[in-house]
C-alpha angles and dihedrals in degrees: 000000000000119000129220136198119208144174102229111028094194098051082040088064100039091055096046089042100033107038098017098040090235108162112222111235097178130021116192139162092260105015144036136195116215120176134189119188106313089342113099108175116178119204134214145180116267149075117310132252111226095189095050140124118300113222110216124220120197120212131183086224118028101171080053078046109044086045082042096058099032083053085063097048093273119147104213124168134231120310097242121190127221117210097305087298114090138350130221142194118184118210143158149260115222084259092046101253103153128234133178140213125223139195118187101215100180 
């Protein structure tokens, strides 16, 4: 599980359940536990850390994603692919925590 910390804990959550599709496991005064597929994240008050760790989210189609998301006021990247294996688009939480998509191409 990958922890954030974030300003607002109740927009945080909004934004991971209502614009990600992140289903929320544990809801708690100053915490909460989303997950997506295989990727859990928790959340927690405080200031962001803007160097630390990317969850990754796989999807079966990142470019549906990706117009999926920025249709919702998401600012994803570009959709980059690595050597015929994976691709990848980086985006952003409101507090700047990043998060990554991923498509397995193999």
């Amino acid at each position: 599980m990958i922890w954030y910390r974030v300003r607002d804990l109740d927009a945080a959550r909004a934004f991971y359940a209502g614009k990600l599709a992140f289903k929320v496991d544990e809801l708690h005064e100053d915490w909460v536990r989303l997950s997506r597929g295989k990727t859990v994240i928790g959340l927690t008050q405080g200031e962001p850390d803007p160097e630390g760790q990317v969850a990754h989210i796989d999807v079966d189609d990142i470019r549906s994603e990706a117009e999926r998301l920025r249709e919702r006021g998401v600012e994803v990247g570009i959709v980059l692919e690595l050597h015929d294996t994976m691709r990848i688009a980086e985006m952003f939480d409101p507090d700047g925590n990043r998060l990554e998509l991923g498509e397995d191409v193999r």
